[in-house]
N, C-alpha and C positions, 0 to 999 in steps of 0.2 A: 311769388314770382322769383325772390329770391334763390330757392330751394333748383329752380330749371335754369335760372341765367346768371354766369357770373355777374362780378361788377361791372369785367371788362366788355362783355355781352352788352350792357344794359348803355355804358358810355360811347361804342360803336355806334346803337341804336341813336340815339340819342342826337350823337353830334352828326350821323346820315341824316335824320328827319330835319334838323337845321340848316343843314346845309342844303337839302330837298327844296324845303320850302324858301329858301333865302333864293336860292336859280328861279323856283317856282314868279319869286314876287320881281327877280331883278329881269329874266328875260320872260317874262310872260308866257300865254299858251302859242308859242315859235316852236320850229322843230326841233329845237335844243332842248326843248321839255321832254320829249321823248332818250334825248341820249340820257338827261336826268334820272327818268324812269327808270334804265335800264341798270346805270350804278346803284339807285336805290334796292331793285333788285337781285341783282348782285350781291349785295352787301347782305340782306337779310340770306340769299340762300348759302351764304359762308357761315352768319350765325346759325341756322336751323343746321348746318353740317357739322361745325365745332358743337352743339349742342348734344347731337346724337352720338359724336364722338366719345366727348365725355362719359355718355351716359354707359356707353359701351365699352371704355374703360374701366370705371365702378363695376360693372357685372365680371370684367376678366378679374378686375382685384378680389373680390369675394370669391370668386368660384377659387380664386387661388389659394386665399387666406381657407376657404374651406378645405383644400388639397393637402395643405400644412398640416392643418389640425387632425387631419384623418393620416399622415404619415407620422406623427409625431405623437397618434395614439396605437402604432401599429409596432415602432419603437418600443415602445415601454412596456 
């Protein structure tokens, strides 16, 4: 899990699911539950964004680092 979610990922998740369940236990199934719902998802589709983000990062850094190596063996 580590390897797909920073720490920062993992402490967002984290402190939403507490704070879910803590509205969940103090205003019960009221229609506030719902606007709950709706930050909770919210928040996961920010990390499943910043997730893909990253990941998409990683791929532009290698293809780059590989663009280097291929100029820098064209040089020589």
């Amino acid at each position: 899990m580590k390897k797909n979610f920073s720490i920062a990922d993992i402490v967002v998740i984290a402190v939403t699911f507490i704070l879910f369940a803590a509205a969940l236990f103090t205003k019960g199934f009221t229609n506030a539950l719902l606007l709950e719902a709706g930050v909770l998802l919210v928040s996961v589709k920010i990390i499943m964004m910043n997730l893909k983000c990253s990941q998409t990062n990683k791929q532009i850094l290698e293809k780059l680092h590989e663009m280097d190596e291929d100029i820098k063996t064209m040089a020589r």
